[in-house]
MDAnalysis code that builds the backbone (N, CA, C; Angstrom):
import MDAnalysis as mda
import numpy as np

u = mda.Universe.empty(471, n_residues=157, atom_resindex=np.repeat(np.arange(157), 3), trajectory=True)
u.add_TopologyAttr("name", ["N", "CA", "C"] * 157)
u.add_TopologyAttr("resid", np.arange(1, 158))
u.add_TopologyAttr("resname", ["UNK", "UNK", "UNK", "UNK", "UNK", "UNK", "UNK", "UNK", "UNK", "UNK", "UNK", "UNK", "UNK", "UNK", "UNK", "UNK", "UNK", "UNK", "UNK", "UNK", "UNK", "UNK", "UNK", "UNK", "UNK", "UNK", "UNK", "UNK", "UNK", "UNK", "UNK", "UNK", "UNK", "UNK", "UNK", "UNK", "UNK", "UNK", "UNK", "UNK", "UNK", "UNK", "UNK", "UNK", "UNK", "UNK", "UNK", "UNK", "UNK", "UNK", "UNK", "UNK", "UNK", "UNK", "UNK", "UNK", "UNK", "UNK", "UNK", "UNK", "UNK", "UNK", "UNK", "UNK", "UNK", "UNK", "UNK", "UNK", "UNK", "UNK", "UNK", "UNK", "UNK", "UNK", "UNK", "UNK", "UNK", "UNK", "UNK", "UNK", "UNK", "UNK", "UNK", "UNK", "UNK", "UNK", "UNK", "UNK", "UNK", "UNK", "UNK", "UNK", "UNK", "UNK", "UNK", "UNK", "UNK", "UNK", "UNK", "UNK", "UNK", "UNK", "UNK", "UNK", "UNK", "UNK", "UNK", "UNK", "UNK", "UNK", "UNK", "UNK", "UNK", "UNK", "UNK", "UNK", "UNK", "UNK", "UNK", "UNK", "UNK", "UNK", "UNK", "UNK", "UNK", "UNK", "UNK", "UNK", "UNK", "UNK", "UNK", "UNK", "UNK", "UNK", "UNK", "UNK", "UNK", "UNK", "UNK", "UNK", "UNK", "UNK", "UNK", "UNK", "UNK", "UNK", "UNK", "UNK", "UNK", "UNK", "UNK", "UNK", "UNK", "UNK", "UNK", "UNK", "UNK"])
u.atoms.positions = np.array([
    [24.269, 32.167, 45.346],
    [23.266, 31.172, 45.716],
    [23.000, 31.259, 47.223],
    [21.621, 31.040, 47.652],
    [21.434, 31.484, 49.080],
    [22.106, 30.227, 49.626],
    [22.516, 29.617, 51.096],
    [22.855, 28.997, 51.907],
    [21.471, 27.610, 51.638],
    [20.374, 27.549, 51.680],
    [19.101, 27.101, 51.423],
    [18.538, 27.369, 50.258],
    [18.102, 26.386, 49.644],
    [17.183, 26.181, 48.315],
    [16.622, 25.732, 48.322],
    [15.791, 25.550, 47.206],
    [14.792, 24.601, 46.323],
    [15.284, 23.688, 45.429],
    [15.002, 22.957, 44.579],
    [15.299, 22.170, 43.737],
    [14.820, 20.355, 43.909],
    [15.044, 20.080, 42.652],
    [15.229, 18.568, 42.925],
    [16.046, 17.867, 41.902],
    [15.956, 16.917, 42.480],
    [16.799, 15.584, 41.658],
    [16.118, 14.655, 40.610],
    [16.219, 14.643, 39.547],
    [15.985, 13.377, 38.367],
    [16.907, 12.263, 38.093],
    [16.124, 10.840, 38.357],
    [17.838, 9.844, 38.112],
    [16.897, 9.646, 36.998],
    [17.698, 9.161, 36.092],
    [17.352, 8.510, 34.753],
    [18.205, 7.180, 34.406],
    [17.668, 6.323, 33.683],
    [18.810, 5.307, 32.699],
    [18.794, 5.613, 31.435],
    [20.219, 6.158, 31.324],
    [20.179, 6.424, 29.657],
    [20.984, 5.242, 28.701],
    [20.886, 4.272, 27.882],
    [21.448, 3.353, 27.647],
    [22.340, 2.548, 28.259],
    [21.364, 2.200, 29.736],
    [21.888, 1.243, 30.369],
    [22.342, 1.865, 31.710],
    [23.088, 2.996, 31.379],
    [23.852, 3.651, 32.439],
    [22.761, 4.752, 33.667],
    [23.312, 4.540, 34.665],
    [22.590, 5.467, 35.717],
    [22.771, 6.692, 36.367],
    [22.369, 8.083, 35.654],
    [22.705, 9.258, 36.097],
    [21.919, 10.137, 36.948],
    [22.108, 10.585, 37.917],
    [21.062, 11.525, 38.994],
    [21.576, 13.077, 38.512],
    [20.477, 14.072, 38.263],
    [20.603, 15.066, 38.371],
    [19.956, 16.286, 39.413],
    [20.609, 16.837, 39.510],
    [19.941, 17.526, 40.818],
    [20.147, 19.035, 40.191],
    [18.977, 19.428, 40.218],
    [18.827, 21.318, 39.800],
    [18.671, 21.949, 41.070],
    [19.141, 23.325, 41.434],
    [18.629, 24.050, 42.310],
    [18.000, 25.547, 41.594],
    [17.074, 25.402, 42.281],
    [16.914, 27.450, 42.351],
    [17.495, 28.267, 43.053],
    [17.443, 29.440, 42.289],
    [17.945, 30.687, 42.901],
    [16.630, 31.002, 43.784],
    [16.888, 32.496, 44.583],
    [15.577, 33.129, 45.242],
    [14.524, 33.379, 44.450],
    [14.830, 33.909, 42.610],
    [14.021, 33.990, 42.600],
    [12.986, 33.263, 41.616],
    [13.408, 31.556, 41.964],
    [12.935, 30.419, 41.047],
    [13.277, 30.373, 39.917],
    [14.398, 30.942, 39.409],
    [14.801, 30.514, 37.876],
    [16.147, 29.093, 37.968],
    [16.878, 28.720, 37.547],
    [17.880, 27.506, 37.830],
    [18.872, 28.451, 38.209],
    [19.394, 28.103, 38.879],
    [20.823, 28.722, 39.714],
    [22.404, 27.910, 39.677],
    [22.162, 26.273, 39.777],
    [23.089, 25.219, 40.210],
    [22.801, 23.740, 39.691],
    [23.315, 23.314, 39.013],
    [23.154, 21.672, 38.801],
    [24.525, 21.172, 39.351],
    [24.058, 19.365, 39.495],
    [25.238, 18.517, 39.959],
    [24.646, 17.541, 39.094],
    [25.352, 16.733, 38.379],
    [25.193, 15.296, 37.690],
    [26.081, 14.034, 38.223],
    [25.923, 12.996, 38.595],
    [26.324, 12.158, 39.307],
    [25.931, 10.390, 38.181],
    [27.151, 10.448, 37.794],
    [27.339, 9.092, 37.048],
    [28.877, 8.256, 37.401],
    [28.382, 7.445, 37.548],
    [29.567, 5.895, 38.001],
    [30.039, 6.545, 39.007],
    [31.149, 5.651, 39.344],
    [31.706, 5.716, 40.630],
    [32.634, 7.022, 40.533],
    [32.902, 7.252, 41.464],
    [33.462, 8.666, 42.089],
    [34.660, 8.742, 41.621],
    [35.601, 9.962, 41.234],
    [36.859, 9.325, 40.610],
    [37.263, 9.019, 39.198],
    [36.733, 8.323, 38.716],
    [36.566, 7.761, 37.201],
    [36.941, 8.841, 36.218],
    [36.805, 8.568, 34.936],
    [37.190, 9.914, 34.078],
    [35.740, 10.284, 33.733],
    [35.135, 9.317, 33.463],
    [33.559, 9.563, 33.416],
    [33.073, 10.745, 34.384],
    [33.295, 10.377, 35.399],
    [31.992, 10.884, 36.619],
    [32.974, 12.625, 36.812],
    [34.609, 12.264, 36.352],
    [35.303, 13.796, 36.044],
    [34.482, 14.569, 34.688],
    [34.638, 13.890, 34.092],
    [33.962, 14.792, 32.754],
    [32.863, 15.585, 32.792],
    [31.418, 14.302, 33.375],
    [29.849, 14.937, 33.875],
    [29.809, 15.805, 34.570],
    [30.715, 15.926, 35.453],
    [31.236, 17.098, 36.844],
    [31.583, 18.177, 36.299],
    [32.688, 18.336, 35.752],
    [32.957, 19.492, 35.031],
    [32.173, 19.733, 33.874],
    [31.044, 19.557, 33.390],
    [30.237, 19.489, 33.087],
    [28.879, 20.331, 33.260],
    [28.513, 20.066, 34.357],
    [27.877, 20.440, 35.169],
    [28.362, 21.558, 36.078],
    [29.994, 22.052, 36.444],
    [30.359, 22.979, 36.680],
    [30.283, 24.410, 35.791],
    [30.504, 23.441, 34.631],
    [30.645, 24.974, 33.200],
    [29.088, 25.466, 33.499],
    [27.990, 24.870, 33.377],
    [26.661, 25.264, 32.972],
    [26.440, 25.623, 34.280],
    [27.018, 25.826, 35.315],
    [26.324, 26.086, 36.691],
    [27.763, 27.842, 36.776],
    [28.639, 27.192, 36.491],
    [29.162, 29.043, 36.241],
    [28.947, 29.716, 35.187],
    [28.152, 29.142, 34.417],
    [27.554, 30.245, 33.313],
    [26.270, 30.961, 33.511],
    [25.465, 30.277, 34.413],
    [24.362, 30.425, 35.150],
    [24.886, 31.416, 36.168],
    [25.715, 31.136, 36.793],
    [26.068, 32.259, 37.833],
    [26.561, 33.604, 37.154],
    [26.834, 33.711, 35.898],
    [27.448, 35.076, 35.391],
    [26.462, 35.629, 34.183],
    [25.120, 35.300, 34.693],
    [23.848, 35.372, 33.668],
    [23.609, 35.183, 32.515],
    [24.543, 33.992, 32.157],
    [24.608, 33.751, 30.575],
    [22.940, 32.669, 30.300],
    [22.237, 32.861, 29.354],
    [21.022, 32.885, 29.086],
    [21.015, 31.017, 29.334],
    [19.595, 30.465, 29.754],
    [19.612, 29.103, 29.863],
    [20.050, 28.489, 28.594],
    [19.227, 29.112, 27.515],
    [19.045, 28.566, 26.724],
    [20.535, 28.666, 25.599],
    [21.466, 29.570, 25.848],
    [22.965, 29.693, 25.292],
    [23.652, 28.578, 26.412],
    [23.453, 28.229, 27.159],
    [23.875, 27.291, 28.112],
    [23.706, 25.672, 27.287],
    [22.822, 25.751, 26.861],
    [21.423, 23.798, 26.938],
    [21.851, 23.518, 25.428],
    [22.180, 24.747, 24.608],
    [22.136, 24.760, 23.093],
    [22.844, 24.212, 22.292],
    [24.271, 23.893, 22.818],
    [25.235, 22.849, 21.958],
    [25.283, 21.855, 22.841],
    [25.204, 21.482, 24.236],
    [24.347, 19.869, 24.359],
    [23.568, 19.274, 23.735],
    [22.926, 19.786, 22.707],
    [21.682, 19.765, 22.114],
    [22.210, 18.313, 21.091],
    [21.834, 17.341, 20.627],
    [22.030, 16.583, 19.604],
    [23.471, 15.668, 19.441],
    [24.389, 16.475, 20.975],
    [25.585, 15.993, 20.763],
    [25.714, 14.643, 20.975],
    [26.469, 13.768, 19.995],
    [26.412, 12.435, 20.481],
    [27.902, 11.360, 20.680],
    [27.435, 10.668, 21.800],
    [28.251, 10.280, 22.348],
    [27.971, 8.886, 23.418],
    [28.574, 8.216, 23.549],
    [28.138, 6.920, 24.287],
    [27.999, 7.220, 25.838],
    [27.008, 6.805, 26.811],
    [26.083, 6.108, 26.165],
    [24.680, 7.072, 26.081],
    [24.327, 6.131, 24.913],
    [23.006, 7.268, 24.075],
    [21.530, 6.456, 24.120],
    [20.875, 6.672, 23.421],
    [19.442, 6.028, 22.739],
    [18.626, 6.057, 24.117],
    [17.964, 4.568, 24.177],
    [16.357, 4.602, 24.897],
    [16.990, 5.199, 26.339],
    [16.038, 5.739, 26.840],
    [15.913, 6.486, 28.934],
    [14.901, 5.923, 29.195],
    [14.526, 5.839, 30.283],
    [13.526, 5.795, 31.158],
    [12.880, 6.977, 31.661],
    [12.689, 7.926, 30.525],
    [11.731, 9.047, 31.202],
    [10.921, 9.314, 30.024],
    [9.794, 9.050, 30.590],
    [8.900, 9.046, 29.097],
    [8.753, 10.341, 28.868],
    [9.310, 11.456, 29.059],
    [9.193, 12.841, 28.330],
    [9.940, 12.539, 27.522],
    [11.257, 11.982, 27.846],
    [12.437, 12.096, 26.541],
    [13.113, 10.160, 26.766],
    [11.957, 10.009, 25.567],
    [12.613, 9.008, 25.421],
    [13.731, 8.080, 24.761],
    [14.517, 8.805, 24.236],
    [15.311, 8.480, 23.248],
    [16.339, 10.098, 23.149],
    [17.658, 9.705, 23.552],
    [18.487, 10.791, 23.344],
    [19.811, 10.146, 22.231],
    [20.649, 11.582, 22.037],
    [21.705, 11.102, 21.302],
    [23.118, 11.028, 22.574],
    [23.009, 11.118, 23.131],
    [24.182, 11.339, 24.900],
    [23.515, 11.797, 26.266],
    [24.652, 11.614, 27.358],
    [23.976, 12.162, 28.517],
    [23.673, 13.742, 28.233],
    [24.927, 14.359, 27.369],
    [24.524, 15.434, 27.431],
    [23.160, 16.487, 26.926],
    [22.927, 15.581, 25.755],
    [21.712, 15.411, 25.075],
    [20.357, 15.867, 25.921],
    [20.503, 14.575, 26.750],
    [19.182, 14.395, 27.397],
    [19.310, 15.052, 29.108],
    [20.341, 16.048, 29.029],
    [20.247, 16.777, 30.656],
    [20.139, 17.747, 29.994],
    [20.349, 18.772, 28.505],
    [19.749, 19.651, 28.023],
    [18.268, 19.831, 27.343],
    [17.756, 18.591, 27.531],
    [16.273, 18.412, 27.493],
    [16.173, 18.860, 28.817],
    [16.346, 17.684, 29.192],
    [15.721, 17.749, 30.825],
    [15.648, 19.290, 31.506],
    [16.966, 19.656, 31.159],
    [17.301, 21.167, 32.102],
    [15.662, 22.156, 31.264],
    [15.878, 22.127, 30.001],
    [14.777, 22.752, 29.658],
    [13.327, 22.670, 29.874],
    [12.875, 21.241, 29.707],
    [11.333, 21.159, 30.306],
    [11.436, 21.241, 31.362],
    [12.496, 21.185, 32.297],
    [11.905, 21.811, 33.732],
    [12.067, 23.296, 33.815],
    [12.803, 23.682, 33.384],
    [13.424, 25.443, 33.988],
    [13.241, 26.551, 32.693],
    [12.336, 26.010, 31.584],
    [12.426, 26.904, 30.786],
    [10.628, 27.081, 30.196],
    [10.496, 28.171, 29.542],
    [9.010, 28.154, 28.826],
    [8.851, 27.834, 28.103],
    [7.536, 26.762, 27.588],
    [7.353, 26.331, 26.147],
    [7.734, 27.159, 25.008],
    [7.256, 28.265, 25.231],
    [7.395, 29.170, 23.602],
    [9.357, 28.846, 24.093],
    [10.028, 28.919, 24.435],
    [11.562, 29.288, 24.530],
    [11.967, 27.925, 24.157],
    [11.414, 27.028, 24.874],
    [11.625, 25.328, 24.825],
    [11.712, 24.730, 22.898],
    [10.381, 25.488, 22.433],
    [10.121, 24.866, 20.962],
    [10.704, 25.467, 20.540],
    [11.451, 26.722, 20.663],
    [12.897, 27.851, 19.516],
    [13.696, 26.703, 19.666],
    [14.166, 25.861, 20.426],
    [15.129, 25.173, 20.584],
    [14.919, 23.735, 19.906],
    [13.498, 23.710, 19.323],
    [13.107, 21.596, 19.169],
    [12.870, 21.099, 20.232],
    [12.738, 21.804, 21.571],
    [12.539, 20.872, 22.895],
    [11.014, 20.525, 22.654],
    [9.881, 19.601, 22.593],
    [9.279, 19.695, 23.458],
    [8.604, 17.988, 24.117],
    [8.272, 17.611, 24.826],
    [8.081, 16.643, 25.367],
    [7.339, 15.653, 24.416],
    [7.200, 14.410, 25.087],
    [6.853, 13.493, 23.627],
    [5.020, 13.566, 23.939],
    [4.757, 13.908, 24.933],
    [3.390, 14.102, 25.067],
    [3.027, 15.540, 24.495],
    [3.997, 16.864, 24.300],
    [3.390, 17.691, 23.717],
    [3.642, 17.612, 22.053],
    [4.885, 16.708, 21.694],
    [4.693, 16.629, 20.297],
    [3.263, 16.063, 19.589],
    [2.763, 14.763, 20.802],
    [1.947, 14.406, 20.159],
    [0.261, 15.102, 19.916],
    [0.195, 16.234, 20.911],
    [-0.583, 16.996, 20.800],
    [-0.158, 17.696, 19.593],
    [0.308, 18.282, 19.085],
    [1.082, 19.134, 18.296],
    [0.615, 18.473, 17.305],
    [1.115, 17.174, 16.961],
    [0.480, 16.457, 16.083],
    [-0.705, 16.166, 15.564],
    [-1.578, 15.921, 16.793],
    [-2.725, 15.761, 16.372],
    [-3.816, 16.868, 15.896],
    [-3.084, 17.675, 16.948],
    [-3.852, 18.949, 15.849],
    [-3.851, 19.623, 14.592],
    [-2.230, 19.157, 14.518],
    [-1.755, 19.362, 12.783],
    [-2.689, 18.831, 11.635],
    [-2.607, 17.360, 12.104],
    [-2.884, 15.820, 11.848],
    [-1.679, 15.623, 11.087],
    [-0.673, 15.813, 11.292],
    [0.834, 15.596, 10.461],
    [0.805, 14.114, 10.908],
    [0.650, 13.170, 10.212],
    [0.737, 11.956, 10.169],
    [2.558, 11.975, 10.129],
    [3.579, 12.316, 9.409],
    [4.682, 12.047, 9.541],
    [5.670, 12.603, 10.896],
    [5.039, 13.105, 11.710],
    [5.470, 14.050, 13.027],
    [5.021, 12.658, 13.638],
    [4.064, 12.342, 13.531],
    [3.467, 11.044, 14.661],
    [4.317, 9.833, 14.301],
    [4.817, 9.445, 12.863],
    [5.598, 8.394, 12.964],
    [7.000, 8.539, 13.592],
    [7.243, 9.775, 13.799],
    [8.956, 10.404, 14.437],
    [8.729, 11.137, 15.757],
    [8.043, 10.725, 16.355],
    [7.507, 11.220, 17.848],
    [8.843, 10.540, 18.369],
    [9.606, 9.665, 18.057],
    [10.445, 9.340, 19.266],
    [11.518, 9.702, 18.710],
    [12.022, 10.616, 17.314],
    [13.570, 10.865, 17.413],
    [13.722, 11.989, 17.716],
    [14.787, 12.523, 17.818],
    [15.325, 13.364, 18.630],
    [15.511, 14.791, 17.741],
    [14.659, 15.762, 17.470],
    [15.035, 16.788, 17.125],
    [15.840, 17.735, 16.966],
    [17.240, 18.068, 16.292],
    [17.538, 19.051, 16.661],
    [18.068, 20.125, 16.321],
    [17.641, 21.385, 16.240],
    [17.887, 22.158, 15.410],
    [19.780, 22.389, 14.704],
    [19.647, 22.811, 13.491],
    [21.207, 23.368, 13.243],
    [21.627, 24.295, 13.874],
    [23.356, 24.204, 13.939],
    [23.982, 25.573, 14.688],
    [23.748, 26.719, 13.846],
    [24.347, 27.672, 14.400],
    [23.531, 28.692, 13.355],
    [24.442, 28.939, 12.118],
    [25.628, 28.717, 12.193],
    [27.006, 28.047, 10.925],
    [26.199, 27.449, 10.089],
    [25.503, 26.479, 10.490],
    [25.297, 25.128, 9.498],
    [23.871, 26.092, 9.259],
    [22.747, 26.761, 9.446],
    [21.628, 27.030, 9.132],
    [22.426, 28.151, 7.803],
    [23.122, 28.874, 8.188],
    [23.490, 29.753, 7.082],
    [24.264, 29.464, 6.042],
    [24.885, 28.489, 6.307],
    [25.387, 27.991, 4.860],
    [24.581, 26.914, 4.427],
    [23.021, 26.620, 4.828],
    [22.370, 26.063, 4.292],
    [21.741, 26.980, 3.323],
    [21.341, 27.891, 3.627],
    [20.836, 29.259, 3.206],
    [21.493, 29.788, 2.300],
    [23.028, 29.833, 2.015],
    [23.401, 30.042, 1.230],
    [23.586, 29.163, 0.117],
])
């Protein structure tokens, strides 16, 4: 990571609770570094989000793909969950949930974003309306998320 970056910070409330995230770029604008910052300093909480945020920031450093990074955050649930304050994602199942959204609509491409179920509640509802899937529009606010690939194949089977 250069000495100087880019990036920014998102605070959100995710059921109640108040988390800041901060992304950086690399040189050459792809994500390089996150920090997540919840409760007070110390705590087992604000240990957990940290190391947390360490794993996905040294997996990033040893070019492991965003999206093998964001992919089992995906749906995981855990307190505290449900309504945010970010009307892209309004409704998660955990913090981790909704910083593997987040990490994706900012740092990733739509076509890569929707392999995953990501996409914002303003592009579902486009999505929708062009469908005219009336039942996509009544579930605009839950949380999509695809199976692991275990569970897709022994669905299959």
């Amino acid at each position: 990571m250069p000495r100087r970056r880019g990036g920014h910070t998102t605070a959100v409330t995710i059921g109640g609770e108040r988390f800041r995230l901060t992304a950086s770029s690399q040189e050459d604008g792809t994500l390089g570094e996150i920090a997540i910052a919840w409760g007070k300093h110390g705590t087992a909480t604000a240990g957990l989000i940290d190391a947390y945020a360490v794993a996905i920031t040294a997996g990033l450093e040893h070019g492991v793909p965003l999206a093998d990074l964001l992919r089992p955050g995906l749906g995981l649930r855990f307190a505290p969950g449900g309504h945010t304050d970010d009307p892209e994602i309004p409704q998660v199942r955990s913090a981790a949930d909704y910083f593997s959204r987040r990490l994706a609509i900012d740092w990733m491409p739509r076509a890569e974003r929707s392999a995953l179920g990501i996409l914002t509640f303003s592009e579902r509802a486009t999505v929708a309306a062009r469908r005219g899937d009336q039942e996509l529009r009544l579930h605009m606010y839950s949380v999509p998320v695809p199976p692991p690939a275990a569970v897709a194949v022994a669905l299959v089977l």
